[in-house]
C-alpha positions in Angstrom: -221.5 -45.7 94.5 -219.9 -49.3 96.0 -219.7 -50.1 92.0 -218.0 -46.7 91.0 -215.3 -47.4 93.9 -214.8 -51.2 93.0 -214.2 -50.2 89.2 -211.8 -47.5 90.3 -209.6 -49.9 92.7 -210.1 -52.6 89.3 -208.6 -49.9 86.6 -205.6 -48.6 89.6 -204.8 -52.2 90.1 -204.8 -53.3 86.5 -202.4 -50.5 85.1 -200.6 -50.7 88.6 -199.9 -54.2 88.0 -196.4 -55.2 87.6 -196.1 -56.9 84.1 -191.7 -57.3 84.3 -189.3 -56.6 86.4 -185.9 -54.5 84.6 -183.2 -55.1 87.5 -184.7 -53.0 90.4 -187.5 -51.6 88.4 -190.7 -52.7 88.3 -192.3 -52.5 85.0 -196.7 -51.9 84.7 -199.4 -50.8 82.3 -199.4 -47.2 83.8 -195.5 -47.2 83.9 -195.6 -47.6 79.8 -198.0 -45.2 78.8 -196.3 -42.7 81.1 -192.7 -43.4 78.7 -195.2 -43.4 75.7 -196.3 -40.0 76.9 -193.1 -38.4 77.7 -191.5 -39.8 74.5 -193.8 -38.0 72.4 -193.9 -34.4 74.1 -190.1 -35.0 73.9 -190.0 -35.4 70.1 -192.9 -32.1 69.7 -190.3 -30.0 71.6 -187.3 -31.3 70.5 -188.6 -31.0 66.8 -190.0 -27.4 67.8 -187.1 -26.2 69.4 -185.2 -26.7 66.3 -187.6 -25.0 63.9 -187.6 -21.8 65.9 -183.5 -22.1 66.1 -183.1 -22.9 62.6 -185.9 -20.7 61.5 -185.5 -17.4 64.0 -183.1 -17.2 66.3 -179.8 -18.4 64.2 -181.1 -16.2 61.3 -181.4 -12.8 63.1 -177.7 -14.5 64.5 -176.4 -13.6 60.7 -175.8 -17.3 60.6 -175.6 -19.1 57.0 -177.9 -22.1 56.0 -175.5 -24.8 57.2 -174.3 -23.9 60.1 -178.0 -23.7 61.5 -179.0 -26.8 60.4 -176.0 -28.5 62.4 -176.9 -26.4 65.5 -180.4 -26.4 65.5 -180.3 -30.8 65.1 -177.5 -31.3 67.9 -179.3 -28.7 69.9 -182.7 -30.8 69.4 -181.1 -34.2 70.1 -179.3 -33.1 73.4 -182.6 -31.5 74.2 -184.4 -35.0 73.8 -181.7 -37.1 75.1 -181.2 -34.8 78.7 -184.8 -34.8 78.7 -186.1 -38.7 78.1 -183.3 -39.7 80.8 -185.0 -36.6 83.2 -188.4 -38.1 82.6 -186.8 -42.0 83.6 -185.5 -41.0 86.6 -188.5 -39.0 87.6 -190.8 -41.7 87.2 -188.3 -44.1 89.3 -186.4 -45.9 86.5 -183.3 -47.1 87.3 -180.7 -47.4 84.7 -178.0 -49.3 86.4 -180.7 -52.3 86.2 -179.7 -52.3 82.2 -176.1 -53.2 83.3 -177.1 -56.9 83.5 -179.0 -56.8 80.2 -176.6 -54.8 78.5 -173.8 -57.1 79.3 -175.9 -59.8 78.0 -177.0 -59.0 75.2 -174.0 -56.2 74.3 -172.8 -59.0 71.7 -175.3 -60.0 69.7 -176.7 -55.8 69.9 -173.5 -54.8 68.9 -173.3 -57.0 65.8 -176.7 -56.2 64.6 -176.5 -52.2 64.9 -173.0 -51.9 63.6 -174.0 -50.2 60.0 -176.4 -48.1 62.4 -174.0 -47.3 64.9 -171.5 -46.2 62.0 -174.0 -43.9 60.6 -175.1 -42.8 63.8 -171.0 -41.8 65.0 -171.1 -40.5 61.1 -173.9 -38.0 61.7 -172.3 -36.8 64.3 -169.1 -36.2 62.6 -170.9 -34.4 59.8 -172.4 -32.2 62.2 -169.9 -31.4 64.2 -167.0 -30.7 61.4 -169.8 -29.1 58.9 -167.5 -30.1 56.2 -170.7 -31.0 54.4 -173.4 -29.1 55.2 -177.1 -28.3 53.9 -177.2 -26.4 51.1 -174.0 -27.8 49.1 -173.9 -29.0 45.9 -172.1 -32.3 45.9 -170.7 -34.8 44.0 -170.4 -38.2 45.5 -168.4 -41.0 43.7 -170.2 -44.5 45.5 -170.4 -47.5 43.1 -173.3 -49.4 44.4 -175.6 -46.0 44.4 -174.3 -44.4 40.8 -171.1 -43.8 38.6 -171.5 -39.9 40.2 -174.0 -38.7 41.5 -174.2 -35.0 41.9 -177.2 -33.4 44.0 -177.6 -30.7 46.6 -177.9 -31.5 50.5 -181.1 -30.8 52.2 -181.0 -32.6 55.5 -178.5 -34.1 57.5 -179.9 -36.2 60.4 -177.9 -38.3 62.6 -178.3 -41.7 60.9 -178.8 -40.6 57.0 -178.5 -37.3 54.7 -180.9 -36.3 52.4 -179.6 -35.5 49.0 -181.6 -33.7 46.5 -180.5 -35.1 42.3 -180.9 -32.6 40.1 -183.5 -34.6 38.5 -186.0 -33.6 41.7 -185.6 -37.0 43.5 -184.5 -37.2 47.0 -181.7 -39.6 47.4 -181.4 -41.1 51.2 -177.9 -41.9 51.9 -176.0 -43.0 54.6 -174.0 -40.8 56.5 -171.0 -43.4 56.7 -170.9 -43.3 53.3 -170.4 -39.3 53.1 -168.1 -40.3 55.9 -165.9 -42.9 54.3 -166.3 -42.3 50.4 -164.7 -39.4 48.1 -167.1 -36.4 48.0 -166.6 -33.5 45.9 -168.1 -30.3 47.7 -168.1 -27.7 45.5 -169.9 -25.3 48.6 -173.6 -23.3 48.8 -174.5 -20.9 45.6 -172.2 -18.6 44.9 -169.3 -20.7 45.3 -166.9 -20.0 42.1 -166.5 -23.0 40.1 -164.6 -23.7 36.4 -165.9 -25.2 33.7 -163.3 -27.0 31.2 -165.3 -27.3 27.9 -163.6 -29.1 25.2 -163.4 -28.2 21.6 -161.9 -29.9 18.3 -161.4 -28.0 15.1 -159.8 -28.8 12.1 -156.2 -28.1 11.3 -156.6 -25.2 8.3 -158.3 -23.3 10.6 -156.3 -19.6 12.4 -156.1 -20.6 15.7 -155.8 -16.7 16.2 -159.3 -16.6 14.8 -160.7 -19.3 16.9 -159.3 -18.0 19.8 -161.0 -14.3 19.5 -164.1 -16.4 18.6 -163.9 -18.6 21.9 -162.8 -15.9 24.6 -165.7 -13.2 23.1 -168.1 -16.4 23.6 -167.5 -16.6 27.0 -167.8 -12.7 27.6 -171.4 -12.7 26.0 -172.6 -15.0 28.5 -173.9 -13.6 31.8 -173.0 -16.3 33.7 -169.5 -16.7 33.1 -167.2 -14.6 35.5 -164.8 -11.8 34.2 -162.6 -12.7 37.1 -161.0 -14.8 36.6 -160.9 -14.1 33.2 -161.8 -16.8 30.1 -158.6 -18.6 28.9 -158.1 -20.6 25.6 -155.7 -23.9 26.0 -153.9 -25.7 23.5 -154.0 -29.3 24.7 -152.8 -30.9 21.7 -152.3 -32.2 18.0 -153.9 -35.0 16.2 -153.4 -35.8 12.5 -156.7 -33.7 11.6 -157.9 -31.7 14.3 -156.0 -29.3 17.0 -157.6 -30.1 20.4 -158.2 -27.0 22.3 -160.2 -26.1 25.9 -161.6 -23.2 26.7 -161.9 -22.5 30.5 -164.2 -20.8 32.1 -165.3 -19.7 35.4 -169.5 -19.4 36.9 -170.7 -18.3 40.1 -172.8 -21.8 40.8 -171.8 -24.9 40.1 -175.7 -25.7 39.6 -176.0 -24.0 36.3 -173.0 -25.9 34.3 -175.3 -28.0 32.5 -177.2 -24.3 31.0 -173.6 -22.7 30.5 -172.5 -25.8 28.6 -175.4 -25.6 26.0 -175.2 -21.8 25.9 -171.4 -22.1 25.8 -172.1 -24.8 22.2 -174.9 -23.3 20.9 -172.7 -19.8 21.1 -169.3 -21.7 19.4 -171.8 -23.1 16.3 -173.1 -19.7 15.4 -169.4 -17.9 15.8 -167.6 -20.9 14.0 -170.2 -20.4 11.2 -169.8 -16.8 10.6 -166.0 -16.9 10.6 -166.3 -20.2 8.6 -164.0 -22.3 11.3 -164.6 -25.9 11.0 -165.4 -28.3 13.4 -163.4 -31.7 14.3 -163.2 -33.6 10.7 -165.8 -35.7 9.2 -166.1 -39.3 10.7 -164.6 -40.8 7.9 -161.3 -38.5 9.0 -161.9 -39.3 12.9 -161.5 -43.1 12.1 -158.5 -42.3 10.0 -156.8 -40.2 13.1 -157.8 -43.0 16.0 -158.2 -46.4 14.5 -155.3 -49.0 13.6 -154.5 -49.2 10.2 -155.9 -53.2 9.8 -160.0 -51.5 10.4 -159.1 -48.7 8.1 -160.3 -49.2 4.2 -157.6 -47.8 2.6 -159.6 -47.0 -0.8 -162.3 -45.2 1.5 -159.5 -42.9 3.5 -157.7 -41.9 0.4 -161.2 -40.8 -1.3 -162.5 -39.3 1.8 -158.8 -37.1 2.0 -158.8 -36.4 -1.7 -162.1 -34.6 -1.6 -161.1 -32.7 1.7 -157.9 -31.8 -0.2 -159.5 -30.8 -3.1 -162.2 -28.5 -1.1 -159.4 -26.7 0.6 -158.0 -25.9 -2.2 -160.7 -24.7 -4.1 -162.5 -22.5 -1.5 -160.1 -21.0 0.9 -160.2 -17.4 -0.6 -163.7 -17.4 -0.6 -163.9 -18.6 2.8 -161.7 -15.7 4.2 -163.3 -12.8 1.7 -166.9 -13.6 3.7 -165.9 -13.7 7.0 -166.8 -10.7 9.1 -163.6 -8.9 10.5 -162.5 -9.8 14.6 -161.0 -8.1 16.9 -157.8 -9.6 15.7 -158.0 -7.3 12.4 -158.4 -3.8 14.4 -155.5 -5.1 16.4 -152.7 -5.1 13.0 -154.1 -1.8 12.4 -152.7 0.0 15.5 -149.4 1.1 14.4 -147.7 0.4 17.6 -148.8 -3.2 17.3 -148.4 -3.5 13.5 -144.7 -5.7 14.4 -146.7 -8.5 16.9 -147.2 -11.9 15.1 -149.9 -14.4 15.5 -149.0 -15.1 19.0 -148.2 -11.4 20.2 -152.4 -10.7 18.9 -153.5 -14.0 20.6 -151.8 -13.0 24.0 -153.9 -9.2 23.8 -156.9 -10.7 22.5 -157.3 -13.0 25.9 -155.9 -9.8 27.8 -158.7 -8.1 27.0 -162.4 -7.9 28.0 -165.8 -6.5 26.1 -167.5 -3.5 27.7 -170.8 -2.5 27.1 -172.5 0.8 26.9 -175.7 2.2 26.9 -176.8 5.7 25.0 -175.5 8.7 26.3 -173.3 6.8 29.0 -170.1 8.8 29.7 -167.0 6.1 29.1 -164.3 8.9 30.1 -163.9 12.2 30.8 -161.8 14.9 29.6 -158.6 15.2 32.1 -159.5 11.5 33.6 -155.7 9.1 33.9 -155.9 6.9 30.6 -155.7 3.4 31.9 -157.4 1.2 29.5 -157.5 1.2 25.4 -160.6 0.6 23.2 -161.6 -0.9 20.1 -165.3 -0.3 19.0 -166.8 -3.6 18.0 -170.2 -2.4 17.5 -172.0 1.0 18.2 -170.9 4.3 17.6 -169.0 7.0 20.6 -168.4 10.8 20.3 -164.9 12.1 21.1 -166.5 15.7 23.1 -164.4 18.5 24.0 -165.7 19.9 27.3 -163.8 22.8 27.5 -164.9 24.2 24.5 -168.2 22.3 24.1 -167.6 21.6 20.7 -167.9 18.0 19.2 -164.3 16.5 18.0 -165.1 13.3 16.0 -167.2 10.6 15.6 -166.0 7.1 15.7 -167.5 3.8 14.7 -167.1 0.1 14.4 -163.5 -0.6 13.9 -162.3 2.6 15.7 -159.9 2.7 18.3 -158.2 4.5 21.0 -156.3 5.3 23.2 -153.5 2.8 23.0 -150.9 5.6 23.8 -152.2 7.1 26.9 -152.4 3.5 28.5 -148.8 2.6 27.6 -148.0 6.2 29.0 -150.6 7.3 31.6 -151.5 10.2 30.3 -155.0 12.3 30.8 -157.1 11.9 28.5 -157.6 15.3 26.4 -161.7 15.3 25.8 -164.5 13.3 26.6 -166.0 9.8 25.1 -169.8 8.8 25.4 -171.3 6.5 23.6 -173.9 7.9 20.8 -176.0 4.8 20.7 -175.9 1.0 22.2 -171.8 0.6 22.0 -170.0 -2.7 21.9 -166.1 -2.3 23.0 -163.1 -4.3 23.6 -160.8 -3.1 25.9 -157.5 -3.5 27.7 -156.9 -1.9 31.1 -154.0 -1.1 32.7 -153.6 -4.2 35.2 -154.0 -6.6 31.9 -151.3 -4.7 30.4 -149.3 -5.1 32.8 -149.8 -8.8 33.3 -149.1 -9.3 29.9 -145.4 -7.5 29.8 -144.5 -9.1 32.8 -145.4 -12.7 31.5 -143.6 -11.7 27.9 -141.2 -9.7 28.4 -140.3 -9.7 24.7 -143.7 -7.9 23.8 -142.0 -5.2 26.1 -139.5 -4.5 23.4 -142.3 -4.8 20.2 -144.0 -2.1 21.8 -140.9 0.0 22.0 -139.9 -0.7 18.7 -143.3 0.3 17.2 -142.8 4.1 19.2 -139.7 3.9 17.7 -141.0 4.0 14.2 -143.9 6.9 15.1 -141.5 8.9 17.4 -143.1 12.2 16.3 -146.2 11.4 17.8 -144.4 10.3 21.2 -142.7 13.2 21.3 -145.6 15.6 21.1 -147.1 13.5 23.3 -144.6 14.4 25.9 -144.7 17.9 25.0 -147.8 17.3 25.7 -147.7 16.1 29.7 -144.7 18.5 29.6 -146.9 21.6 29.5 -149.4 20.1 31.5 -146.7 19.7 34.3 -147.2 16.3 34.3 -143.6 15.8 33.6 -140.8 17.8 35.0 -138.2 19.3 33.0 -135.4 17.3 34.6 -137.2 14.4 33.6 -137.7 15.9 30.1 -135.5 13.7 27.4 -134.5 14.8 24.2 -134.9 11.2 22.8 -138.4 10.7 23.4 -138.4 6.9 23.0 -135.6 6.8 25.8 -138.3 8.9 28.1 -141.4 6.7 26.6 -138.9 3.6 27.3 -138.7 4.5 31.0 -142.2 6.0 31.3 -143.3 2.3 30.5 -141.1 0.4 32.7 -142.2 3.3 35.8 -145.8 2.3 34.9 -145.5 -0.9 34.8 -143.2 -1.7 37.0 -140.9 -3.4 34.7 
């Protein structure tokens, strides 16, 4: 029993014993495991604290992704940092007794933890103004890490942020350097993003053609948005080749790579079937970008005598197997039939595909005409309900409805599609986009009613008896009363 008492007083003095003093404070064994001890139930509920925050409370909050990781880590680092100076003071540390130390060694600290202490105010910063948060897809332009390196965020702590490549690595990178260097944010999934996609093809192609063929390769991709719509930009000319762009728009920044290939593997299989060519052969790329001293001038003039010689031979046979485009059902509206090559282009872009399943209603009988259709593929039947009697039957190539968008007038029977449909179509805010950006195809339009005023006028006799007009606004012209029906609509 004597032994059991001496071993206790042996094991209280030992980790009793002071081993340093810090200012006031007397520093033992017992004194360091009890700061070993806090410290580590301070990190268990700091780190638990922000798991249920991040994980429960801010997500029944509505809260998105980044906002709870910013609150849940400043809310777990104030948590530690209240707590670990609580647990000092309760086991008698004083921390004015640091001032001494501090002082002395503030100097040589302060020049060893200056990259920490930048990341550490940077961290911070992050967190606080969330202009980067977890869940972004970035781009960060840093030289000594890569050219551009593109990735999405998954942690941001208060020293470093964890950046995710979209190889599947984990890139650790400072936070002063998200701090100090560009970044390109383009936001969490869903954030709508444009993709420029370059494309060179050579000058005897119908840049009519090729922009049908580009704009209704965009509409067959899922991924590319309707809104905005695709656009087709003529960048420039080089001595062989027009240099062209089309633009598109996707929901995630994340699948451009995907869109890209679909986008080309799309173009090659279009180009092909309305035989458009590519950029030139190499031999004419060095011809259009090299100086004339690295050009063999026996080798160009073979290379552009052949080219010549192909043109010339094959051109008719070229356009006789193409399939017809939406460009060709366009000249065959009459009120169209007086728009050139650029008047087509401007509707073709206007315009968007619509798909229909069998036995889906597209309009009914009496609904306000606001958009015009060509069917591209498929077959619809024109239904009178009234009399529950089949009108017509329309197929591939078949349009309608041109004059009831132009005037707003109901339509007179019903269209569904008989089978899997394919249409083009250009509804009434397109319409009016395109007037009011050329006001010139304003006046084509009126000309063409001019030349088929008989159907505009029964057309008006038409909303006449429906009441749809009254009789004071009745004309006797009926391209005068078309003329100012269109500018009403349209706001002209």
């Amino acid at each position: 029993m004597e032994f059991l008492r001496s071993l206790e007083y042996s094991l209280i003095e030992f980790f009793t014993k002071t081993l340093f003093r810090i200012g006031t404070t007397d520093v033992s064994l017992f004194f360091l495991c009890m700061i070993l001890v806090s410290v580590g139930s301070i990190l268990v509920v700091s780190r638990l604290i922000k798991q249920v925050l991040k994980q429960y409370v801010l997500v029944r909050m509505g809260i998105d992704e980044g906002n709870r990781e910013a609150i849940s880590t400043i809310a777990s680092y104030a948590t530690g940092t209240l707590s670990f100076i609580f647990f000092m003071q309760v086991l008698g540390f004083n921390f004015a007794s640091l001032a001494v130390l501090a002082g002395a060694l503030g100097v040589g600290i302060g020049f060893g933890l200056q990259d920490f202490s930048r990341d550490f105010i940077g961290g911070i910063t992050l967190l606080l103004e969330r202009n980067i948060k977890v869940g972004d897809f970035v781009d960060i332009n840093i030289e000594s890490l890569h050219p551009k390196l593109r990735g999405n965020v998954r942690n941001i702590s208060l020293r470093s942020a964890t950046i995710q490549t979209r190889d599947g690595a984990n890139l650790i990178v400072p936070n002063n350097r998200l701090v100090e260097f560009p970044v390109l944010n383009w936001g969490n999934k869903g954030s709508p993003c444009r993709l420029i996609i370059p494309i060179r093809v050579g000058r005897e192609n119908d840049l009519v053609v090729t922009t049908e063929v580009l704009i209704k390769v965009a509409s067959l991709q899922v991924e590319v948005l309707t809104d905005p719509p695709p656009k087709v930009c003529f960048i420039g000319v080089e001595e062989n080749f027009f240099q062209l762009e089309l633009q598109i728009w996707i929901d995630d920044m994340r699948d451009e790579e995907h869109v890209h290939s679909q986008v080309y593997f799309a173009i090659e299989y279009y180009f092909r079937q309305q035989n458009i060519q590519f950029q030139p052969s190499y031999q004419d790329m060095i011809i259009a970008i090299e100086d004339a001293e690295f050009i063999d001038p026996v080798a160009s003039f073979h290379s552009r005598e052949i080219r010549d010689r192909y043109r010339r031979t094959y051109p008719l046979q070229s356009l006789q197997s193409r399939p017809l485009g939406i460009h060709d059902f366009l000249r065959r509206i009459k009120y169209f039939d007086s728009l050139d090559d650029l008047e087509i282009r401007q509707l073709i872009e206007t315009g968007y595909r619509r798909r229909l399943q069998a036995r889906e209603v597209l309009f009914r009988e009496g609904d306000m005409g606001n958009a015009f259709y060509i069917i591209l593929e498929g077959k619809v039947e024109v239904y009178a309900e009234k009399l529950g009697k089949q009108l017509s039957t329309l197929g591939g190539g078949s349009f309608f409805g041109e004059l009831s968008l132009m005037l707003g007038m109901p339509r007179t029977a019903m269209v569904r599609a008989l089978e899997d449909t394919l249409l083009f179509a250009i509804d009434h805010n397109g319409f009016q986009q395109l007037l009011h950006r050329y006001p010139l195809f304003y006046q084509l339009l009126v000309e063409g009613m001019e030349r088929h005023r008989e159907e505009v006028a029964e057309r008006q006799r038409e909303m006449r008896d429906l009441g749809l007009i009254s009789v004071g606004d009745y004309e006797k012209n009926p391209v005068d009363w078309a003329r100012k029906r269109l500018k009403q609509l349209f706001a002209l």
